[in-house]
N, C-alpha and C positions, 0 to 999 in steps of 0.2 A: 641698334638700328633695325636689324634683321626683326628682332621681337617684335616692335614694333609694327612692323609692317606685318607681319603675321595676325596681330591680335585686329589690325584695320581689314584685314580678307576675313577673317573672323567674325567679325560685328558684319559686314556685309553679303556671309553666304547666311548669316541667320536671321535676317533681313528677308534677302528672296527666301528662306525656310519660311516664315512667319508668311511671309503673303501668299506664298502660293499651299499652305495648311487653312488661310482664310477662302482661299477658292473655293479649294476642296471640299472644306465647312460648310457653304453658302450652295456647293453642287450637291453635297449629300441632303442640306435640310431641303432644297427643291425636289428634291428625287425621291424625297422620302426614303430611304437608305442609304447606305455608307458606300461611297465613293471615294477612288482615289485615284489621279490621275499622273499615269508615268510620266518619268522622268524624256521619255523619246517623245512621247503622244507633243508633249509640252514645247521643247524644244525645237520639233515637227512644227509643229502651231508658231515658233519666232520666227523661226529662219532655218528652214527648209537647207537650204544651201551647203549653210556652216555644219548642218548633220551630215550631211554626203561627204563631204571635203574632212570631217575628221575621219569619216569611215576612210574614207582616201588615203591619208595621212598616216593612219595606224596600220593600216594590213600594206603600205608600201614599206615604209618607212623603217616597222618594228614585224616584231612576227606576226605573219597572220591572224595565227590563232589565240592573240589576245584578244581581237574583237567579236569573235563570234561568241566562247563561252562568256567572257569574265565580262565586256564592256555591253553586248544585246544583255547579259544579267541585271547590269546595273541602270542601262535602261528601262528594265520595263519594274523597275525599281520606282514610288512615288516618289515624285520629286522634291518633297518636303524633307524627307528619309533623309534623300540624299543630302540635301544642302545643308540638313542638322547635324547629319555626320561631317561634315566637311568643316564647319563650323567648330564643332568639338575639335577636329585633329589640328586644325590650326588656331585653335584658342590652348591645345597644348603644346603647341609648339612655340607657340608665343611666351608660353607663360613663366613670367619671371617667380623664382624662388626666394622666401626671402629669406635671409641670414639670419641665422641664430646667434647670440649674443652670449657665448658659456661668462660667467661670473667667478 
């Protein structure tokens, strides 16, 4: 069951990875060079709110200083990056093994 649901958050952060790599794609060939647009910039751009309120969230909540180095890091991360990786780690965590069959 668990799998399952893992391998369905999988197919859907490589979803948003795919569309938002075609932005990207479609802002570099306007720009006539390579462009990549972070992970905050992006988020910033949906809903404004829901960024403050995790900042909120994580420096009450947990320790501070997880969001200044590791999570501003993974912000100014392209947001394609990220949702590929996120993809992968829960396409492995999903992923069923299959049984070998000794003879």
């Amino acid at each position: 069951m668990f799998r399952l649901f893992f391998r369905i958050l999988a197919v859907f952060a490589l979803a948003i990875a795919v569309v938002m790599a075609v932005i990207d794609a479609t802002r570099s060939i306007a720009a006539d060079a390579l462009t990549f647009t972070p992970l905050g910039e992006s988020w910033y751009a949906v809903s404004p709110d829901t960024l403050n309120l995790a900042q909120a969230v994580i420096q009450r909540y947990t320790f501070p200083f997880i969001w200044d180095p590791v999570i501003i890091q993974i912000l100014t991360l392209p947001g394609w990056l990220v949702f590929f990786a996120l993809s992968l780690i829960f396409y492995i965590v999903g992923y069923r093994r299959r049984r070998t069959v000794l003879a």
